[in-house]
NUTOR-301435 format. One record per atom (N, C-alpha, C): x, y, z. Coordinates in steps of 0.1 Angstrom, whole numbers, plus 2048, in hexadecimal, padded with zeros to 3 digits. Each point is the difference from the previous one (the first is absolute). Example, Ala and Ser with C-alpha at 12.3 -4.5 7.8 and 13.67 -1.06 7.14 Angstrom:
BEGIN
8847C784E7F780C80080980C8007FC80B7F980980B8007F880B808
***
This chain:
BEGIN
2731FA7E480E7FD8028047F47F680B8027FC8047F87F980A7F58037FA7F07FD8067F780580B7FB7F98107FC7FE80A7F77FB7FC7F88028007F67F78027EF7FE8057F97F58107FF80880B7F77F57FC7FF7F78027FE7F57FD7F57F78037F18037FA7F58027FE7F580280B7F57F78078067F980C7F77F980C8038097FF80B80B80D8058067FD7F580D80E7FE8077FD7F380381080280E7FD80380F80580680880B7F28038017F37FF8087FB7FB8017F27F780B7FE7FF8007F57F77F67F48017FF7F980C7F77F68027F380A7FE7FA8098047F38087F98007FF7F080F8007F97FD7FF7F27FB7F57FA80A7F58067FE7F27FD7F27F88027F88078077F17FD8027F98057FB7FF80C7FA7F98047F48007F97F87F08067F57FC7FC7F780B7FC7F57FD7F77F88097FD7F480080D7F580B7FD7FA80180B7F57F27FB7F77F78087F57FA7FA7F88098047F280480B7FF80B8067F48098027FF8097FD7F78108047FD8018097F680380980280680C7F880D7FA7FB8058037F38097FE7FB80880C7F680A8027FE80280C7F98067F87F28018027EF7FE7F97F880D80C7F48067FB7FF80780C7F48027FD7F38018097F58037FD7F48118017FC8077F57FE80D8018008058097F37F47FD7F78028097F17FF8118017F98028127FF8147F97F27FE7F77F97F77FC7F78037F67F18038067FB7F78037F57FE80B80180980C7F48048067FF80680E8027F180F80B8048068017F480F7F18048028027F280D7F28068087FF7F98077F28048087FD7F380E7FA7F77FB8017F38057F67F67FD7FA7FF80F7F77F88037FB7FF80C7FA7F07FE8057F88087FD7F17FE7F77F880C7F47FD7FF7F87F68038077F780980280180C80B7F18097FA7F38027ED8047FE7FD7F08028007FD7F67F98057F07FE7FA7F98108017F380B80980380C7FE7F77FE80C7F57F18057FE8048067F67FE8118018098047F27FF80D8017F780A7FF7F680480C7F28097FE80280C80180C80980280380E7FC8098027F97FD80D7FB80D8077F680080B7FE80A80980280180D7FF8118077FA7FD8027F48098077F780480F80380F7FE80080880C8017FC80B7F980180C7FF7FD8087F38088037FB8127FD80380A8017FC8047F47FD80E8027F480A7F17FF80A8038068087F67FF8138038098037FD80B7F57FE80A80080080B80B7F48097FB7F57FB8057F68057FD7FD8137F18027FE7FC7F78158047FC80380880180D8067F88068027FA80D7FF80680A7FF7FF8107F88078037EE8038067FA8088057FB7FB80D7F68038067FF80380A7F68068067FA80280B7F08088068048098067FC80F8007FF8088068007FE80D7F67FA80780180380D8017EB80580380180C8007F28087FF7FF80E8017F48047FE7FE81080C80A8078078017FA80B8118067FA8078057F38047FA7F98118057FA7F880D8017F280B7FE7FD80680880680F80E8037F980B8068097FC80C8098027FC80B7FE80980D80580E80080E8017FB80380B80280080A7F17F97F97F37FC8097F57F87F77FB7F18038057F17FA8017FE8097EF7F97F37FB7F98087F07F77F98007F47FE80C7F87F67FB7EE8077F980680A7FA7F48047F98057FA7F08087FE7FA8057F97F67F97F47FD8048017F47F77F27FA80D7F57FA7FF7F67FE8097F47F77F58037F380380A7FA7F68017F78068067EF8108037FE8068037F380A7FB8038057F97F180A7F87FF80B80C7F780B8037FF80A8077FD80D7F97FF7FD8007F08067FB7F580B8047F780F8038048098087FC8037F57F18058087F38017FA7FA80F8027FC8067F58038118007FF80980A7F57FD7FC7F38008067F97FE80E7FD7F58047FD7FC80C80280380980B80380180B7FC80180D7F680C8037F87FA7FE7ED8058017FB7F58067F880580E7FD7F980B7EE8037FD7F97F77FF7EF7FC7FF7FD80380B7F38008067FA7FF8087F17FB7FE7FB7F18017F77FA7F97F37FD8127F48097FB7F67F980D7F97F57FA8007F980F7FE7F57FE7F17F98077FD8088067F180780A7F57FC7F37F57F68077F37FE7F58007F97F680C7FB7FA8027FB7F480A7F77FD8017F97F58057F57FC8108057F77FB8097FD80A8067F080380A80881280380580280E8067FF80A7FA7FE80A8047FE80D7F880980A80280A8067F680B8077FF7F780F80680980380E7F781080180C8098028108007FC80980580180D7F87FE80880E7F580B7F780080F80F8038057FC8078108048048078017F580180A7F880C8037F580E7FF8068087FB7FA80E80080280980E8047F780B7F680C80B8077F780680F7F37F780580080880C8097F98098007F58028087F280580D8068008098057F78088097FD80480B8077F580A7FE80080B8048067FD8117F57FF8057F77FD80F8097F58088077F57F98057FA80680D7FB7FC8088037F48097FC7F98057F58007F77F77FD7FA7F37FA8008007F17FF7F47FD8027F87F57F97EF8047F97FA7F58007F17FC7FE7FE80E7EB7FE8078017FC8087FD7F47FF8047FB8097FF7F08087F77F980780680180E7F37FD8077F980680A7F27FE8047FC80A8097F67F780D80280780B7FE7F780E7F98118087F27FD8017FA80680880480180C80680F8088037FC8107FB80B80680880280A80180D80580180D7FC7FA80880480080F7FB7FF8027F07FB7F67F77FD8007F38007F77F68037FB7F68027F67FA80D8027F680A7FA7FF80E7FE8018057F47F28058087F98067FC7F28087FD7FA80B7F97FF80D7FB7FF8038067EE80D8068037FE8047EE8137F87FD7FF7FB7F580F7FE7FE8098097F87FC80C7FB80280A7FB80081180A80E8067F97FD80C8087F88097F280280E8017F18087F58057FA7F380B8017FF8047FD7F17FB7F17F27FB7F780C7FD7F67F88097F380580B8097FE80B7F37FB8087FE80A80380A80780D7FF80D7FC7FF80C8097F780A7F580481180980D8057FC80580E7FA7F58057F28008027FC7EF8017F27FD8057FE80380B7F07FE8047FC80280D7F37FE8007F980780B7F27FF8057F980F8017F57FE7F57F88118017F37FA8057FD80C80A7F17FE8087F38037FA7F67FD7FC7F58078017F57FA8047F68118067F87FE8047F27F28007FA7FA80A7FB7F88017F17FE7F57FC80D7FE7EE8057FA8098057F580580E8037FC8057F280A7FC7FB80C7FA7FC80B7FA7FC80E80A7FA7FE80F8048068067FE8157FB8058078037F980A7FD80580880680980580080C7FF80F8098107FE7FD8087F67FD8118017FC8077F580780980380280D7F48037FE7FB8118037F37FE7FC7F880F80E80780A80D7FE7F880D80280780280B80580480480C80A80780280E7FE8038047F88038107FE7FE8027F07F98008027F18027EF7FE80B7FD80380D80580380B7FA8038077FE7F88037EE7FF8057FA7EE7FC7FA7F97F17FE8027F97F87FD80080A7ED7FC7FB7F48038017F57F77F97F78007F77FE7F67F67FE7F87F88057F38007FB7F27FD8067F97F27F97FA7FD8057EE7F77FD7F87FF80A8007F38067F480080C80380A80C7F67FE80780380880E7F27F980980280080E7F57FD80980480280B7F980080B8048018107FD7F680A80780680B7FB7F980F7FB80F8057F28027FB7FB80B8087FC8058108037F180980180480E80C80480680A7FD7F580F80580480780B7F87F48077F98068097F780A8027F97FD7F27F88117FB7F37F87FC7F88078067F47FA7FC7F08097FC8008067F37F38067FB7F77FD8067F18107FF7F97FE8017F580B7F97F88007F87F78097FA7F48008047F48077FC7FC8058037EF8047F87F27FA8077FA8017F67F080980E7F97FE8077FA80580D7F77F980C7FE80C8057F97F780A7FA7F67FD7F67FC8097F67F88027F18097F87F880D8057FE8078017F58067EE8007FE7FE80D8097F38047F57F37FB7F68068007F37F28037F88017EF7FF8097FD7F28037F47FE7F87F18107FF7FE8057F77F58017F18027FD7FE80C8097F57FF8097FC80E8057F48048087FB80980C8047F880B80980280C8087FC80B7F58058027F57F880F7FB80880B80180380880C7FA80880B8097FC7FF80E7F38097FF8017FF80C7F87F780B8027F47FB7FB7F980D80B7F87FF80A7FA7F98117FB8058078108027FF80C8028068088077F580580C7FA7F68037F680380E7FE80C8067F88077F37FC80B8007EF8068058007F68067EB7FD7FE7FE8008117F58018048008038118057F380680A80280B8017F680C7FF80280C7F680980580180980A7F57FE8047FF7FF8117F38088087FF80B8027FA8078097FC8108037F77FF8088028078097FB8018107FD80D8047F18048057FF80F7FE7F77FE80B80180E8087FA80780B7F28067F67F27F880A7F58017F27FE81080480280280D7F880E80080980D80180A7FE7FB80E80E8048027FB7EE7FB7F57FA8067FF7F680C8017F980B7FB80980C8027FE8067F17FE80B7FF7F780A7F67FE8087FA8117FD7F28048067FB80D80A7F77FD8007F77F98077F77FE8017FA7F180E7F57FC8007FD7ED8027F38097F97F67FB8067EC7FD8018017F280E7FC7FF8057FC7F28027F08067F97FC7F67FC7EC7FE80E7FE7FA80580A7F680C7F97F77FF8007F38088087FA7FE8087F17FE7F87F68047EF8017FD7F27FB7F07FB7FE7FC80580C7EE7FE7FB7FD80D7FD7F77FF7F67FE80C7F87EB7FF7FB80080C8067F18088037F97FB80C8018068047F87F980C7F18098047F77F57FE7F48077F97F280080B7F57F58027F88038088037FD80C7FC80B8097FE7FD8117F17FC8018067F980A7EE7FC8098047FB80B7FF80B80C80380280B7F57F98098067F880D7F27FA8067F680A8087F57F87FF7EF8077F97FF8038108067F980980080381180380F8037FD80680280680D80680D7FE80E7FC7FA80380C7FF81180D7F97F77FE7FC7F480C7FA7F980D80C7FC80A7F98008098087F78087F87F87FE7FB7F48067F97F77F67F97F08078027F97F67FE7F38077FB7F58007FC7F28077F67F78018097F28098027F98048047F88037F87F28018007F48017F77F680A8077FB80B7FC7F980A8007F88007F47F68028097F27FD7FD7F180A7F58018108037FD8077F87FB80B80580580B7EF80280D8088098087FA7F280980C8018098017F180E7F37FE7FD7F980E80C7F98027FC7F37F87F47F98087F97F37F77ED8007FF80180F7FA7F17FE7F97F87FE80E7FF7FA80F7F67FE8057FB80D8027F37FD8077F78098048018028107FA80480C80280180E7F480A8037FC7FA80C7F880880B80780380A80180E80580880280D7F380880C8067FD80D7F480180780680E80A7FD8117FE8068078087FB80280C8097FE80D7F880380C80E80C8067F87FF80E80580C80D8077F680A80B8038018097F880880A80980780480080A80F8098067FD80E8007F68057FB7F680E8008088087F48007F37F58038037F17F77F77F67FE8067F47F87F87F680A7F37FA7FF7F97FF8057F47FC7F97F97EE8067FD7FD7FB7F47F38097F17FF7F57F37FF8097F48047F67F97EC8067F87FD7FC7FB7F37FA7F680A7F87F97F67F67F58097FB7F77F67FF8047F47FE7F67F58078077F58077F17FA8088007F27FB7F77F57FD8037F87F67FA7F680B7FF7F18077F48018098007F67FD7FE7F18078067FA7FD7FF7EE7FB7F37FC7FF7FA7F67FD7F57F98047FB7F580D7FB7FC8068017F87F87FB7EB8038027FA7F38027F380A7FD7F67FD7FD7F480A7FE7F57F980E7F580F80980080080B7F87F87FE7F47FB7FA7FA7FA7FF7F27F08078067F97FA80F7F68048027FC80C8068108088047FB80D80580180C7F97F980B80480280A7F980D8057FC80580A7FA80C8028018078088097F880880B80A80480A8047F980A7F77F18008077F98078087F27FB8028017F48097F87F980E7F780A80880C7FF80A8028058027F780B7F27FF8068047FC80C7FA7F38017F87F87F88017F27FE7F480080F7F88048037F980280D7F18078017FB8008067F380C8037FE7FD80E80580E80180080680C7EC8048067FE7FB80F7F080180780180C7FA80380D8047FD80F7FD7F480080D80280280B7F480180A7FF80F7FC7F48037FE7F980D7FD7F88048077F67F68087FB8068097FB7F480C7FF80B80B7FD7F380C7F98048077F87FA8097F28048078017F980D7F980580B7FD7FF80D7F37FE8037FE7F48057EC7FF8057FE80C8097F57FE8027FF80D80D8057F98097FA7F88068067F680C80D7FD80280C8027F680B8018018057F58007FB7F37FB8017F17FE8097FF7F97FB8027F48047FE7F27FF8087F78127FE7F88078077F97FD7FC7EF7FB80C7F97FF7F67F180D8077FA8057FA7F680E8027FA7F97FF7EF80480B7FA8007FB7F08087FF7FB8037F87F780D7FB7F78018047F37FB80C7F67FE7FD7F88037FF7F380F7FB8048067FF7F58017EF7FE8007F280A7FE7F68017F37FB7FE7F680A8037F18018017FE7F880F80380180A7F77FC80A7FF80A80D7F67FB8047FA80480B8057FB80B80380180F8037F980A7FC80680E7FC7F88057FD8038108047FE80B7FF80780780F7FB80B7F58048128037F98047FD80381080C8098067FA80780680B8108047F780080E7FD7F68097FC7FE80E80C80780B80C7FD7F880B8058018058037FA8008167FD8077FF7F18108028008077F980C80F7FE7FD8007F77FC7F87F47FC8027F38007F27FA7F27FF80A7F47F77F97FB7FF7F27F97F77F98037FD7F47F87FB7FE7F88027FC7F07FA8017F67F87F17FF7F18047FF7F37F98017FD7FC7F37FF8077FD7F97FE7ED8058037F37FB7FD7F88078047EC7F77FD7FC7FC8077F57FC8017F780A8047F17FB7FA7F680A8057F07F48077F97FE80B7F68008067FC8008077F58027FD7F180780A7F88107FE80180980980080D80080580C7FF7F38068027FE8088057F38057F47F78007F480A8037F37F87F87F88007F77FB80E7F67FD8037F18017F87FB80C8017F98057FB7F27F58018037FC80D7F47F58037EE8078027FA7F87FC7F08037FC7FB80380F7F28038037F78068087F77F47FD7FA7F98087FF7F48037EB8037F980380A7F87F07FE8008018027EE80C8067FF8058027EF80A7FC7FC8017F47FA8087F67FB80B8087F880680B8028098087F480B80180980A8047F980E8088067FF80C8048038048077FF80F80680A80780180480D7FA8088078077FF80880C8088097FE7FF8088128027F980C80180480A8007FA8087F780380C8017F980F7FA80580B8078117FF7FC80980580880D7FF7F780880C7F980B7FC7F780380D7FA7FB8087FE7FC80B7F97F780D7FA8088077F47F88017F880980F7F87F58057FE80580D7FA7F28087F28088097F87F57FD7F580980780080380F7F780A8068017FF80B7FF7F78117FA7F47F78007F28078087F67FE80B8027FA80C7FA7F77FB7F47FE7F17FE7F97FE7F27FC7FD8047EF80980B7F88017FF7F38088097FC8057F97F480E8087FF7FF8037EE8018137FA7FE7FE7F480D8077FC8057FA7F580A8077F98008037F080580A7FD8038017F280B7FB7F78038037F38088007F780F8037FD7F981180080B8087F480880D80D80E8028008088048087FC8107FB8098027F280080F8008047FD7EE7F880D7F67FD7F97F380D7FE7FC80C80580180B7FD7F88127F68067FA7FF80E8047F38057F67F57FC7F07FC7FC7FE7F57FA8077FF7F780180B7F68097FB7F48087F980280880680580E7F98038017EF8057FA8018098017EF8077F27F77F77F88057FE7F67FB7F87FF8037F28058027F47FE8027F47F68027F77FC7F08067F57FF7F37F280380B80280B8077F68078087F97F78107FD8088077F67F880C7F67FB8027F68067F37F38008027FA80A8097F47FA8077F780280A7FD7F88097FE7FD80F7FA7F48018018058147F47FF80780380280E7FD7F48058097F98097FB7F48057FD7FF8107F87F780A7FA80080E8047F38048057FE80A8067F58077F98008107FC7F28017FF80080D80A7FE8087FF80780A80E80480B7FB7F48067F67F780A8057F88078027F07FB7FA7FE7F28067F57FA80B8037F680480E7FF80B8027F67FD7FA7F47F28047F37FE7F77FA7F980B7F98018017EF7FB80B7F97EE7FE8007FB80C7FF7F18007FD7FB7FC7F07FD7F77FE7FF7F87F37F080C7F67F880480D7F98067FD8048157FF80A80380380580D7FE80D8037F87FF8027F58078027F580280A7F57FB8098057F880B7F38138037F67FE7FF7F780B8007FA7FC8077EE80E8037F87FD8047EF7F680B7FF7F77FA7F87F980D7FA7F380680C7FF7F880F7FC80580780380D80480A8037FF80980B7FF80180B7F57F87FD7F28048057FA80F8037FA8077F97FF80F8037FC8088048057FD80480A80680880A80C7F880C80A8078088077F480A7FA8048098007FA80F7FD7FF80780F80480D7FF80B80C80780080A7FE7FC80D7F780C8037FA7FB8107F37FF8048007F78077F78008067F680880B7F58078037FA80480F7F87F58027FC80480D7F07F58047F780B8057F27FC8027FB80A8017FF8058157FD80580580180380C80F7FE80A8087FD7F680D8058028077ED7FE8127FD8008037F880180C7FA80A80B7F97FE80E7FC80680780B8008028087F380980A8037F980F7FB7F58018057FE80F7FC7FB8038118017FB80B7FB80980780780080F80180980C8077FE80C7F580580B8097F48077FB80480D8058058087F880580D80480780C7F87FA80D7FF7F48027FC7F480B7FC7F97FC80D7F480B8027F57FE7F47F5800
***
């Protein structure tokens, strides 16, 4: 007879996560902004900082960008059990291209490419385009694309595929409703509600921040609220056509919870940035703003030129993170270059704890272990599953660095300790560690803050 036993990274709830073993590796996904070079994984050393794997694309174009693990503490869920699954392939859509990797990561240091998702099956199978991001759950593993087949036009959405063999079985939706434009997506899987937000389409994002349309507040301002298992369109929060894209969720890690935090880029009125916190109230979804993170006024000579005009640099929050514990909120800035941390004990009421500077467009302040100026900024964030370390990257997306950064981002991943709020002087892997290459996101190894859900509290 044959016995199941979990995999041991899957973790039935959050406080079971937070007691597990430390990460020992970060996966990182690494791109060539030139097209010329093959992207690729790096795989980074967390005690000792440096980079001990590597594994090259066999293609260029790609541009890595948000991936993700096949399976997670989800296949823990009671009523769609997968616990013969492993936390064992990482799946790696590449923005660009939209050709999705599939890298194991079982035995070894350096992942090993054992399949890749061509675009016209992605296409075919699910009429998708330019995937995004992907969140292991229920009944399969689930892929955010910001493109419909054609490349260029939405609408976006979410295509399924299988857990093992990675086949794509097609489209998550059956009734999207009005929903039109896509990026993140995640759930409250005890109450059978996904979320989903929006940045653009292809045509809207690939070149470039389009300033038409972000002073004709053309770019997402919207929530989306979905029945996970009828898969149908329930409810739209429009935040207000003024803040514009509204980009990562990270819903709290509690299952009995119903409420989670959202980031929005920039409001078109005065450059700030905001976190809004959407909950269930009056037996309707609701969104309340909860943090406003105001511009910084700059003298035009030092900024690039699409923000000339405006005599300012704008935070640009790009991404934001949730401990598992549901403590603390990390905020990236990275267009000022900082980091910030907030206590969310109460998340109608967060209190901002910490700062850190960064890189950042005017700033451009050093890494306390390398005396230089830096560009890029805080941008991807992940926090381990003990929220006692916090790693972030660089580079946003290759042709918005251009634009806000010029004379380029570099490379450079940095580690912060969460309970003195104070960079790791000893974790820095940065430049030609990299190989030339930029840096986006981050994984950890046996899962992290935002790659995985639970189903008890």
């Amino acid at each position: 007879m044959t016995l199941w036993t979990p995999d041991p990274t899957f973790y039935p709830s959050p406080r079971d996560a937070a007691e597990a073993p430390a990460e020992k590796r970060a996966y990182v996904v690494a791109f060539d902004r030139q097209a010329q070079k093959p992207d690729a994984i790096a795989v980074v050393d967390t005690d000792t900082g440096q980079v001990t794997g590597w594994t090259d694309l066999p293609t260029t174009g790609n541009e890595l960008h948000h991936f993700g693990w096949n399976a997670c503490s989800s296949a823990l869920c009671p009523y769609a059990p997968h616990p013969h699954v492993e936390r064992r392939y990482l799946v790696v859509p590449g923005i660009r291209s939209s050709r999705i990797h599939i890298y194991d990561t079982k035995d070894r240091v350096s992942p090993e490419l054992v399949k890749v998702i061509e675009p016209e099956e992605l296409a075919k199978r699910a009429g998708y385009s330019r995937p995004h991001t992907v969140h292991c759950g229920p009944e399969g593993l689930y892929v955010s694309a910001l493109g419909g087949a054609n490349g260029e036009d939405g609408p976006g959405g979410i295509a399924i595929l299988d857990h093992t063999s990675f086949e794509v079985l097609g489209r998550w939706e059956m009734d999207r409703g009005p929903q039109y434009l896509a990026y993140d997506f995640w759930w409250h899987l005890n109450y059978d509600v996904l979320v989903s937000s929006e940045w653009g389409t292809p045509s809207m994002i690939e070149d470039g921040l389009v300033g038409e349309l972000l002073l004709g507040r053309k770019y997402g301002h919207k929530l989306h609220f979905w029945d996970l298992r009828k898969r149908r369109h329930v409810q739209e929060v429009d935040l207000g056509d003024q803040h514009q894209m509204t980009l990562e969720l990270r819903p709290a890690h509690d299952p009995t919870k119903q409420y989670g935090f959202v980031g929005v880029v920039v409001s078109v009125e005065d450059l700030s940035a905001s976190v809004w916190l959407w909950f269930r109230e009056d037996d309707r979804w609701q969104a309340r703003k909860v943090i406003t993170i105001p511009a910084e006024p700059a003298d035009p000579a030092d900024l690039p030129p699409i923000l000339q005009p405006f005599g300012a640099v704008p935070p640009l929050v790009t991404d934001i993170d949730l401990s598992v514990d549901d403590q603390r909120l990390y905020v990236s800035c990275w267009g000022t270059g900082e980091l910030k941390q907030y206590d969310v004990s109460d998340p109608y009421k967060p209190v901002e704890i910490g700062s850190l500077r960064i890189g950042g467009i005017v700033g451009k302040n050093a890494h306390p272990s390398l005396d230089q100026p830096l560009s890029g900024g805080p941008q991807m964030v992940e926090v381990s599953r003990d929220g006692k370390r916090v790693y972030f990257t660089n580079s946003l997306y290759g042709a918005w660095d251009d634009q806000f950064y010029p004379e380029g981002v570099g490379a450079w991943l940095a580690r912060v300790d969460a309970d003195g709020f104070t960079f790791d002087k000893n974790f820095f892997p940065h430049g030609d560690d990299f190989r030339g290459l930029r840096l986006h996101q981050v994984r950890l190894q046996g899962g992290d803050a935002s790659s995985d859900s639970y189903c008890y509290p």
